[in-house]
N, C-alpha and C positions, 0 to 999 in steps of 0.2 A: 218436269221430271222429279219423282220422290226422292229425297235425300239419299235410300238406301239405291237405286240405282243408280245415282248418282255416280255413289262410290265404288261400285261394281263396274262402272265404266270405267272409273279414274284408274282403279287395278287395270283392270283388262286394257287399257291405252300403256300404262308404264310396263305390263309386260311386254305390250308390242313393240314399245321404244324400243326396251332394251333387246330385243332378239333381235328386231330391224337393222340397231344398230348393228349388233354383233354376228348378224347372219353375211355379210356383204360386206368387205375389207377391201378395199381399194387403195393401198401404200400410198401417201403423197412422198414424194420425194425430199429431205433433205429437213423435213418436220419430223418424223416418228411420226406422225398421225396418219390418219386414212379416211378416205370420204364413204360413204355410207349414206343407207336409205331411212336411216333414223328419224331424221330431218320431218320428212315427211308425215311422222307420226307426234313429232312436236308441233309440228302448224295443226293439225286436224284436230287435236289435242284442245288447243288452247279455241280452234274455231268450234266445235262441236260439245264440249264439256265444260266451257265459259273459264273465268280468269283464275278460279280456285280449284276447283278441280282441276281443270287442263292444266295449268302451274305445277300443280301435285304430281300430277302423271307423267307432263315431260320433265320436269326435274329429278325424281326417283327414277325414274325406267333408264333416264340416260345416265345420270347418273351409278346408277349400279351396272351398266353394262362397263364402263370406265371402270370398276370397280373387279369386275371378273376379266377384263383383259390386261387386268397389269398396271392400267392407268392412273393409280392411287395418287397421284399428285394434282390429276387433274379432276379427281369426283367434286368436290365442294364448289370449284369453277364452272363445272360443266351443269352443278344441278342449280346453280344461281343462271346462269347463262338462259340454259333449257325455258327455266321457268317464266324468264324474262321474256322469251319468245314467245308461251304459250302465250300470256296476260297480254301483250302487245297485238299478238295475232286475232284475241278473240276483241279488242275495241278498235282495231283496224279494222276486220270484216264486219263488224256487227254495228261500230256506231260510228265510226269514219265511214263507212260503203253503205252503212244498214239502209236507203234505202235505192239501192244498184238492185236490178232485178236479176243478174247474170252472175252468177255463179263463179263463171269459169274466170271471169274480169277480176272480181272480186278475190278468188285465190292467187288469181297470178300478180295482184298490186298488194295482198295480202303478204303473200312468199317474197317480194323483194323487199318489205323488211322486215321480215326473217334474215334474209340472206346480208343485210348490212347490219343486225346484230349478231348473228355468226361470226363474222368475220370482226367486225369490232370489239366484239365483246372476250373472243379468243386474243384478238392482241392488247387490249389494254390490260390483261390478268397476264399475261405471260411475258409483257413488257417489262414486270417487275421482277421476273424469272429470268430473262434472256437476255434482257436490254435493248438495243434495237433490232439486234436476231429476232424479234418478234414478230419482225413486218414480212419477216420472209415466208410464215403461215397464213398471210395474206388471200393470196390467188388459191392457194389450196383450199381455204376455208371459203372462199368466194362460189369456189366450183359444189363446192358440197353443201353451202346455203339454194345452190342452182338446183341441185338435183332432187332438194326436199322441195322448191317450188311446183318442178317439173311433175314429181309423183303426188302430189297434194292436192294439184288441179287436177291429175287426170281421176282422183278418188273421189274428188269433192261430188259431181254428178250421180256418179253411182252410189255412194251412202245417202244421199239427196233422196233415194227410191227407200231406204229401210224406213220404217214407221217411228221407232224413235228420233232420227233427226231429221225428217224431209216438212217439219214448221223450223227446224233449227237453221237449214241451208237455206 
């Protein structure tokens, strides 16, 4: 992939984070936060546009959707978070699995750790904010590491058929 599309991907993934994010609000209870199909565009992110780019795209995209909902305390955590996911996700799929021939295995061992830095990585940044009120964003963030599994795998096949990434999947 040429540099310059590269980077026309990494836009077009952090605009999709952040609508994802901000399109689909699910209130977790007793956090202020809310689960969201974000998720799902930080794993594909870091699996389809490698460690630097995908980093870039879900960092920025989630980040500035935190950014336009009010969540100004949580952008800098959320875009170090993000980015940790993409980079993790794409040497998870790629050179931990790289050579699993299934796709679908591959996103779903791919997405559970997504889904244990999600949730870890929101409560060790907010442990220094809340104190042990932290843990109690927990399950919420667990449920919403699940659901960016859930939509990742089921996208991963289908962008697998687009011509830019069906060598990449």
């Amino acid at each position: 992939m040429t540099k310059t599309k590269s980077m026309v991907l990494a836009a077009l993934f952090a605009a999709l984070a952040c609508v994802a994010t901000m399109s689909l609000h699910i209130p977790t209870p007793g956090t202020g936060g809310y689960i969201h199909p974000g998720d799902a565009i930080v794993v594909l992110s870091g699996i389809l546009l490698g460690p630097v780019y995908g980093a870039l795209a879900a960092g920025l995209g989630s980040a500035l959707a935190d950014l336009l909902a009010g969540y100004m305390i949580y952008v800098p955590i959320t875009f170090f978070v993000k980015a940790l996911i993409a980079v993790v996700c794409y040497f998870v799929y790629h050179k931990l699995l790289g050579k699993m021939n299934q796709p679908i295995v591959k996103g779903i061992i791919t997405g559970c750790f997504s889904t244990v830095i999600v949730a870890a990585g929101y409560c060790f940044f907010e442990y220094f904010m809340y104190g042990n009120g932290a843990f109690a964003s927990v399950p919420a963030n667990l449920i919403q590491g699940l659901s960016g599994l859930i939509i990742a795998t089921i996208l991963l096949p289908i962008l697998k058929q687009l011509p830019d990434f069906k060598s990449i999947i």
